[in-house]
C-alpha positions as CSV (number, residue, x, y, z in Angstrom):
1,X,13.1,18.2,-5.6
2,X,9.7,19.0,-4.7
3,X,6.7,16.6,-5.4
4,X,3.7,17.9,-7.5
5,X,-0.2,17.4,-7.1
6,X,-2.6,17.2,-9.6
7,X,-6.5,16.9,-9.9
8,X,-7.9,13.6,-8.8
9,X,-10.7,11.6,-10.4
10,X,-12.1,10.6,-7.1
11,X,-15.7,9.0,-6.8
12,X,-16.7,9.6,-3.6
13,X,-20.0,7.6,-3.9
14,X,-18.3,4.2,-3.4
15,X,-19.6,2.2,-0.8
16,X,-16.0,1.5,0.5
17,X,-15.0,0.0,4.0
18,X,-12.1,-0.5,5.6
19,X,-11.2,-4.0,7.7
20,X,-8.7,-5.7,9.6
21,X,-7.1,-8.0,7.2
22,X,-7.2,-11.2,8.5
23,X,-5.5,-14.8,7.4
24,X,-7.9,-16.0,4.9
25,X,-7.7,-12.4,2.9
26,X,-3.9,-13.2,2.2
27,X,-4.7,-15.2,-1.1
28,X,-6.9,-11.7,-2.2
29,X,-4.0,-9.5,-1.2
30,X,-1.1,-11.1,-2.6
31,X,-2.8,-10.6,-6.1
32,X,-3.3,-7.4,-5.7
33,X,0.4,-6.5,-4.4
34,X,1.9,-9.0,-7.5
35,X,-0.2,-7.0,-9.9
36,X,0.6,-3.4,-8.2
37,X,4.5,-4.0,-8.1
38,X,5.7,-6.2,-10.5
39,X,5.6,-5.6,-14.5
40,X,7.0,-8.8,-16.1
41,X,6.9,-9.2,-19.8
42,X,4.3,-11.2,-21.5
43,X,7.1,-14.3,-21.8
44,X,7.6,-14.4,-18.2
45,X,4.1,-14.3,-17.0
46,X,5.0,-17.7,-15.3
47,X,6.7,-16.0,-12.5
48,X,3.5,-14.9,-11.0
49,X,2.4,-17.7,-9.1
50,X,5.4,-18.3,-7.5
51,X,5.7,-14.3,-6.4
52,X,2.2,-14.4,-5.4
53,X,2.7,-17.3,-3.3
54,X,6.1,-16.1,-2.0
55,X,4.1,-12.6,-1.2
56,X,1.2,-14.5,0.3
57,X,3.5,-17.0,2.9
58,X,5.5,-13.6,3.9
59,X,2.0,-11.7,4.3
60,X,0.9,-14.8,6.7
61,X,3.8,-15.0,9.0
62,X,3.5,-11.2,9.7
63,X,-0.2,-11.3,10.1
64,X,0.6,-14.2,12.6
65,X,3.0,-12.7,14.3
66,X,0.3,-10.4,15.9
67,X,3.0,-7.3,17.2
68,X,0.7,-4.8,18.7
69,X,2.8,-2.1,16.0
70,X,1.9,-3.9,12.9
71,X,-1.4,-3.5,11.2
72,X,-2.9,-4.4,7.5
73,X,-5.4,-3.5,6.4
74,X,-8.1,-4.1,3.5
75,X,-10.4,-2.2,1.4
76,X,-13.7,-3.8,0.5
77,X,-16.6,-3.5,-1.8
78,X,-19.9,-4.4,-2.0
79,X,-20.7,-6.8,-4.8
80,X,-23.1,-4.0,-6.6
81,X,-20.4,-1.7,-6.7
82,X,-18.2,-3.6,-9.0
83,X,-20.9,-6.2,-10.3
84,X,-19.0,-5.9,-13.9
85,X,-15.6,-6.1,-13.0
86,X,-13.8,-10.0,-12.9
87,X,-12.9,-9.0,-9.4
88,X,-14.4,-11.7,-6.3
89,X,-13.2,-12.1,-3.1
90,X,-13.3,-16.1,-2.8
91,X,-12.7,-16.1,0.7
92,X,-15.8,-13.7,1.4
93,X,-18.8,-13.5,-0.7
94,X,-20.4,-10.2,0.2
95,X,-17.7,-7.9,-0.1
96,X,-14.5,-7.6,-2.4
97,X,-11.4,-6.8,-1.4
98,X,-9.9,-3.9,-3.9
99,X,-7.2,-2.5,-1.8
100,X,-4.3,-3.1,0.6
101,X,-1.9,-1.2,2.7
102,X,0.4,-2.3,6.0
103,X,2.2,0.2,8.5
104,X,4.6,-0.8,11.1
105,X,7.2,1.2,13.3
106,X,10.8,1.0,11.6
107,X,14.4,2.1,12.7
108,X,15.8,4.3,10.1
109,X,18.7,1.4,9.9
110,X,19.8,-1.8,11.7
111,X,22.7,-0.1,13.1
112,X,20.7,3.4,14.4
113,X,20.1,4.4,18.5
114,X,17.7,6.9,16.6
115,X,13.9,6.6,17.8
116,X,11.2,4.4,15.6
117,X,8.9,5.4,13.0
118,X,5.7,4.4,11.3
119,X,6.4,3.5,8.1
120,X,3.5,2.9,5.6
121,X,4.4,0.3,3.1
122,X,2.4,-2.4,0.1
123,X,-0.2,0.7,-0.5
124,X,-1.8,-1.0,-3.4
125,X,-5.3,-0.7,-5.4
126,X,-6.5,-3.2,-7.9
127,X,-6.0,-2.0,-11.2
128,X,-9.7,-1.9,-12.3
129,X,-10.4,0.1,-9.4
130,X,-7.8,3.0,-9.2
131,X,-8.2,6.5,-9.0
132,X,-11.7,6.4,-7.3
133,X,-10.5,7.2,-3.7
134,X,-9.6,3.8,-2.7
135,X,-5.8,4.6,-1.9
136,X,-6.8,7.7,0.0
137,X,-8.6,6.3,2.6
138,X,-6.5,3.4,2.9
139,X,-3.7,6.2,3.5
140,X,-5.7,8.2,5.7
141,X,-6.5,4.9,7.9
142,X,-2.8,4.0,8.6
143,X,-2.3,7.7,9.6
144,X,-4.8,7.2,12.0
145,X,-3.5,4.5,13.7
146,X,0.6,6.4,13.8
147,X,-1.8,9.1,16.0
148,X,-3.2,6.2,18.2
149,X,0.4,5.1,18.8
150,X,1.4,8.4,19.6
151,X,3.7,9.6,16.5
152,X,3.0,12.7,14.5
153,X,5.2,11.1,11.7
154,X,4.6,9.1,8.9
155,X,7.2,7.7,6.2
156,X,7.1,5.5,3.1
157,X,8.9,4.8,-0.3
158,X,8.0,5.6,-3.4
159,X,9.4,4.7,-6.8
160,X,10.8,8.4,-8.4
161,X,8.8,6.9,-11.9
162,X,5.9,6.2,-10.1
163,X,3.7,9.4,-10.9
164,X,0.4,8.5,-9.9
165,X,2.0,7.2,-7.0
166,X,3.7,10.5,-6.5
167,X,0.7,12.2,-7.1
168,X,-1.4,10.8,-4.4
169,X,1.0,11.1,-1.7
170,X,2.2,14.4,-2.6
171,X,-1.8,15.3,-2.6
172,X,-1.8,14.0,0.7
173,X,0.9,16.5,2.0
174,X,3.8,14.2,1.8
175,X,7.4,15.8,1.2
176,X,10.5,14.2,-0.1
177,X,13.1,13.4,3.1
178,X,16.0,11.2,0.9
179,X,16.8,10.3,-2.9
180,X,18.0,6.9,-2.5
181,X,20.0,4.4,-5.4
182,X,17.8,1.7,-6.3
183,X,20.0,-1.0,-8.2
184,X,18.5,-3.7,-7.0
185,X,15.0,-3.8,-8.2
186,X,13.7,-6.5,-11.1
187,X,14.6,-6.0,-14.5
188,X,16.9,-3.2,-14.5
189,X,14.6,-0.9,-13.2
190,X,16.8,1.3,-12.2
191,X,14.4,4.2,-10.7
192,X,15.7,6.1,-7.5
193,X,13.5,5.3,-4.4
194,X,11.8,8.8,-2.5
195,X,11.6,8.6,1.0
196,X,8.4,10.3,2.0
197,X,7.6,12.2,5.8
198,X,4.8,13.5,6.4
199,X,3.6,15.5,9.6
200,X,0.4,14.6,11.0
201,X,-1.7,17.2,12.1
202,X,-4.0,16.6,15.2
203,X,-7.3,17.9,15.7
């Protein structure tokens, strides 16, 4: 199974930074990831606070937790670059936070001798700000940091349904490693998860 690229609608004029995430952004975040990765029908719309604030408590004990091979990360607006959009960042007034991703080093398995990983993981993008780049740098920034702890390796999941999902990390040079059952995921989505590598190259 081989992943396919297509053309992105990338604006490259937005005046995007990339931060830290830190405590008080958790609130931001948590909205974004509930929004990103969970579909529920109209009826059961209720649900969301409760993820969000499950999402938000699990967010703040890792952020907390401060392991020198964790890292999260935000991306951030300024206000005149999405001055028509609902979106504000409460907790910061200057700048909006549109985007989200986290990386940390995994074992391929609880039980496994084999060496550690990075593993990218929570790569989300607010919905009224998607395909315009925001993803890709967010990507290229935990990449980054798997170079400054001295892997050429990179891994993440990937729903097999999730094109535009597909599309971006197959755009970034990502190939599929494992086809893995995925029964356990929210109303009967029953979509195999990819596991992604990628090899970093090094200047």
């Amino acid at each position: 199974m081989i992943l396919k690229s297509v053309d992105h609608n990338i604006d490259n004029n937005l005046k995007l930074t990339i931060h830290p995430a830190a405590i008080e952004n958790t609130k931001a975040i948590s909205t974004i990831l509930a929004q990103s990765f969970y579909n529920f029908p109209h009826f059961a719309s209720w649900i969301y606070p409760f993820l969000q604030f499950t999402i938000n408590e699990d967010l703040r004990y890792r952020l907390r937790s401060h392991s020198p091979l964790y890292r999260c990360f935000v991306a951030k607006l300024p206000p005149s670059d999405h001055q028509d959009s609902q979106v504000r960042a409460k907790d910061n007034s200057d700048l909006s936070i549109v985007g989200t991703v986290e990386i940390a080093l995994r074992s391929p398995s609880l039980w496994s001798t084999n060496v550690q990983y990075p593993y990218i993981s929570n790569l989300a993008v607010n919905p009224d700000f998607r395909r315009r780049g925001i993803g890709s740098q967010l990507l290229t920034k935990c990449e980054q940091i798997a170079l400054d702890w001295g892997y050429q390796e990179t891994r993440l999941h990937v729903l097999d349904n999730n094109d535009s999902a597909k599309q971006l990390y197959c755009h970034h040079g990502y190939q599929i490693s494992n086809i893995e059952a995925n029964w356990g995921n929210l109303w009967f989505d029953y979509s195999p998860r990819l596991l992604l590598k990628k090899q970093i190259k090094t200047d």
